[in-house]
N, C-alpha and C positions, 0 to 999 in steps of 0.2 A: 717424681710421681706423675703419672702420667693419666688421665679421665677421658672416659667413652662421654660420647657426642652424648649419649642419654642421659648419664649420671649428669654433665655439665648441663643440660633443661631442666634435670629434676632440681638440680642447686640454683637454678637462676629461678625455676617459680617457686620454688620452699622459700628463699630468702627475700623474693616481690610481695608474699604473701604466704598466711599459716599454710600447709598443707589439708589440716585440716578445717579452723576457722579460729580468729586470734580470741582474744577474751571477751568477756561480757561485761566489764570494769566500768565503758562511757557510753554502748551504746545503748544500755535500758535507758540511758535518759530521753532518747530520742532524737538525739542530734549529735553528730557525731562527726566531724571533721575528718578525722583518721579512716572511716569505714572504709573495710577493703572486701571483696569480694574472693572465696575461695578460688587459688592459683594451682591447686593440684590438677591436672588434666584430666584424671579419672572418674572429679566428679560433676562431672559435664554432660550433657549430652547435646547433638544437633550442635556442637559447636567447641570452640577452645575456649581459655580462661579468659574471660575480660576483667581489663586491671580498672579501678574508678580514676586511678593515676592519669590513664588514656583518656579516659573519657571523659576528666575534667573538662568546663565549657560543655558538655554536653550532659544530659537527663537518662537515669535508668529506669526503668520502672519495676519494681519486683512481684510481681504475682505469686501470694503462695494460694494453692491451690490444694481440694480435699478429692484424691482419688478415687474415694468409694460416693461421693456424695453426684446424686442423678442431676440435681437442677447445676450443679458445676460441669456437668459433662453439657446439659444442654447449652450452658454459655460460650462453649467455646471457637463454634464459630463467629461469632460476635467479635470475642476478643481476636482471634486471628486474622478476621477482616481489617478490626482496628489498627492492630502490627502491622498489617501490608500498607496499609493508608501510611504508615507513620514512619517506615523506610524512606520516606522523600524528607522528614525530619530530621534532627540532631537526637533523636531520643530510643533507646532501645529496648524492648518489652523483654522481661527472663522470669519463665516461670520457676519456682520453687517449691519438691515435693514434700508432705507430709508424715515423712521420718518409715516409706516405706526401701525396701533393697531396689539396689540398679537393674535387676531382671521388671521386678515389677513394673517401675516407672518406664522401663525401654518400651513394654508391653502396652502401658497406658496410652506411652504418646502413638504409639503405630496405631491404635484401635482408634483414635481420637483425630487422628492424623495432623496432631501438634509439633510441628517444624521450627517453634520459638527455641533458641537456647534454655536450657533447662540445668538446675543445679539439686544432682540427688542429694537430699540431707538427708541421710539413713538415719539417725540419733538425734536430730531436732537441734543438733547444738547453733547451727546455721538460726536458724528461726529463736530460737534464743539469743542470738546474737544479734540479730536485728529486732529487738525487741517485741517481736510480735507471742500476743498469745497464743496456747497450743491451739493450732487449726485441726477443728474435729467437723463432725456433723453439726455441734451445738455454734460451731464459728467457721463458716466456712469462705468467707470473704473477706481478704485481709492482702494490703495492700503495702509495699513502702517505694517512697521516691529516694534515689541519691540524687540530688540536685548539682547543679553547673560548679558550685562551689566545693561540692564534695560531701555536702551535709547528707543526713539520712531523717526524713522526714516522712510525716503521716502520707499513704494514698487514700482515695473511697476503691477499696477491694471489690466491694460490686457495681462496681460505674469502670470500667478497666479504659473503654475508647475517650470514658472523659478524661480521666488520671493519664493518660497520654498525651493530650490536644493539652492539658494544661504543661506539662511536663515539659515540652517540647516551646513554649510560651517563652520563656526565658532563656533556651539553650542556642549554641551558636555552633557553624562548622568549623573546624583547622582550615579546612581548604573545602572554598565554594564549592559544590558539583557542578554550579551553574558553568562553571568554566572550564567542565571536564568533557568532553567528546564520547560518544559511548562506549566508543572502542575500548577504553580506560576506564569507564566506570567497574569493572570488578577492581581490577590493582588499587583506586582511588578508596573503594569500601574496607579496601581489606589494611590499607595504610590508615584510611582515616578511622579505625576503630583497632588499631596499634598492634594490628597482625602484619609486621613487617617482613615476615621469614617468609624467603621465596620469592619477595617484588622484584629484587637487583636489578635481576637478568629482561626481566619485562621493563620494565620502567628505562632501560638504559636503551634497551630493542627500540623504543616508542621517541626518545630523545633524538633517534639519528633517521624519524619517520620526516621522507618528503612534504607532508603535509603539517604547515608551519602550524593550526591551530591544535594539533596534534603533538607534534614537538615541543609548543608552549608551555602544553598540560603537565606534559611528563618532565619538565624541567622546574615547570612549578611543586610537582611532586618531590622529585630528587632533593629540593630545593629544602620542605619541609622533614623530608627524613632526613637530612644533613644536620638541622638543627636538633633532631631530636635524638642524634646518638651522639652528636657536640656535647648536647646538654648534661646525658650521662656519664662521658669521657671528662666533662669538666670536675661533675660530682666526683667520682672516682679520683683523680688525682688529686682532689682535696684531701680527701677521707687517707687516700696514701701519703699527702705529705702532712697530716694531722695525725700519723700512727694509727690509725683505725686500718688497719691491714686488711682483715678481714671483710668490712664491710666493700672497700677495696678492689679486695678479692671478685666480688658478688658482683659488683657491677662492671667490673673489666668482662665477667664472664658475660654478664647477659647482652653488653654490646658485641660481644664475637658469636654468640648463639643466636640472636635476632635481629644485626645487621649483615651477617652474613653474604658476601656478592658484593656490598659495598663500601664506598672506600674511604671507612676508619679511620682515624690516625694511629700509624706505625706503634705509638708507643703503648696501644692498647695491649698486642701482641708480648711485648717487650716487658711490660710490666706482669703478665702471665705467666711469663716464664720466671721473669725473678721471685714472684709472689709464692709458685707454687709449690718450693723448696724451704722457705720458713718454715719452722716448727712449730709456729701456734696455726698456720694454716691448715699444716698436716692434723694437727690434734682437732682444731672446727672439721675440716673433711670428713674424719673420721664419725666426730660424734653425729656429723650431718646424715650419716651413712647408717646410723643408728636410728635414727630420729624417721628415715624415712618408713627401714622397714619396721618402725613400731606404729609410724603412720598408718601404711597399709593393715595392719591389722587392728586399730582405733576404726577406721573408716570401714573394713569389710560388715561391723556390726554384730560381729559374732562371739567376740571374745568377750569373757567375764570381766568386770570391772576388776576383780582381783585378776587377775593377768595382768590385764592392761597398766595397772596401777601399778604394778611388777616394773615391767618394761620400762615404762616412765621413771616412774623411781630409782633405776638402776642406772638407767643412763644420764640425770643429775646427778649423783651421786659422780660416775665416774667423771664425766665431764663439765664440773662446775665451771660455771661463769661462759659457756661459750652460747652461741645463739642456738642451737640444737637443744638444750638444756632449756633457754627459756622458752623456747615452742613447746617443751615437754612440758612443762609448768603449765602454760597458757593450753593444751589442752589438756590437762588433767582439771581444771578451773571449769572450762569449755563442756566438759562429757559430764560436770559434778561428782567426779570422785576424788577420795582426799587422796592425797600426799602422805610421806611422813613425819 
């Protein structure tokens, strides 16, 4: 069995993270160890998916924000001053919209000229997952922090440039900038906030540069992505010599999709090939394959809960017990409609 470079990103962020957003189970309590941030790429804007996994040691800040409300448009230069101030920090601002379509919110931010990464939550299930109440005109400042540790905790929604300066208080880099040369500071932002795809070839360019403080950096760079697809390759042949095939599976892939250019250990590849011919592999692919395209149509916001619940429903039923199955679970949980 053989998988397009796409399907293989779409199974490496479906399985880093829900496609859509995982349950609502720990984090109404407001602390939440586990929170992960939606990995679908679609529902993005100004940006790709950030994992909190990455960004452990460092502070998110999540802005939800109310798109028809005037005194929230007046703040937002403010806030985006804030953001640029806080680039020389550990800590990164993402705003999050108020359950309107991706046409809309594309439109807001152009007219607003807001450049923060941005997470459409077309269905609120996003904002319910991070506990916050529904953001309307009656609420339109509402704030959460993921902290260094991973936790998800209270922000002040209308203090945004404070809830950054404090956010930023406790957080630390993977690798200084102060010992980055500028020439490297893109490769450096894009490594140290775990957008590895694409550095290789840069990163190795800069290692064979004349110019030793230059050299240094990109060696101290290589240095830190080495450890951080070690780390995975080491998960991975756990999980494979513990029978966990599957999960396996997932992370041999996302090391060939995201260190891509560099140089992996051989038995990443090797175990790829033996993995991808199991039969409970093929059966997860499959129901993965399922699970995406009922994603997309959960996410577009347009389908009836009875559809959707359809879709869902059919595809546990066929494929009990695989991870495709419990995304389907967790969002039918997510969007609040029942099961059978």
């Amino acid at each position: 069995m053989r998988f397009s470079a796409s399907f293989s990103l779409l199974l490496v962020v479906t399985l880093i993270g829900f496609a859509i957003f995982p349950s609502l189970s720990s984090a109404q309590t407001g602390v939440d160890p586990s929170f992960e941030l939606p990995q679908d790429p679609r529902v993005w804007l100004n940006g790709t998916p950030i994992s909190t996994k990455v960004m452990r040691g460092k502070s998110i800040v999540l802005y939800f924000f109310e798109e028809g409300c005037p005194r929230c448009r007046e703040k937002w230069p403010a806030v985006l001053a804030a953001a640029k101030q806080a680039e020389g920090f550990p800590v990164m601002l993402i705003g999050v919209n108020s359950g309107n379509s991706t046409a809309t919110v594309s439109r807001y931010l152009r007219e607003n000229q807001i450049t923060i990464p941005v997470i459409v939550d077309t269905n609120r299930s996003f904002e319910k997952y991070a506990g916050v109440p529904e953001v309307s005109l009656q609420n339109i400042y509402q704030a959460r922090v993921v902290n260094p540790a991973g936790e998800l905790v209270n922000g002040i929604g209308g203090d945004i440039p404070a809830t950054l300066a404090d956010a930023a208080g406790n957080a630390s880099w993977n690798v200084d900038p102060a010992s980055i040369p500028a020439v490297l500071l893109p490769t450096w932002k894009q490594i140290e906030f775990g957008s590895f795809q694409g550095t290789a070839k840069t990163v190795e360019q800069f290692r064979k540069n004349p110019k030793e403080e230059v050299k240094a950096a990109a060696e101290q760079l290589h240095q830190y992505v080495n450890e951080k697809y070690l780390e995975l390759t080491d998960e991975a042949d756990a999980a494979k010599a513990n029978g966990e095939l599957w999960k396996a599976f997932a992370l041999y892939t996302q090391v060939a999709t995201e260190f891509q250019g560099y140089d992996y250990p051989e038995s990443v590849e090797q175990s790829l090939q033996e993995l991808k011919d199991d039969d409970e592999i093929k059966r997860q692919t499959q129901a993965m394959k399922q699970w995406l395209s009922a994603a997309r149509v959960l996410q577009s916001g347009k389908a009836s809960p009875v559809r959707i619940a359809g879709m869902l429903n059919r595809l546990v039923e066929k494929y009990p017990d695989t991870e495709a199955a419990e995304l389907a679970q967790n969002a039918l949980a997510s969007a609040g409609i029942s099961g059978n």
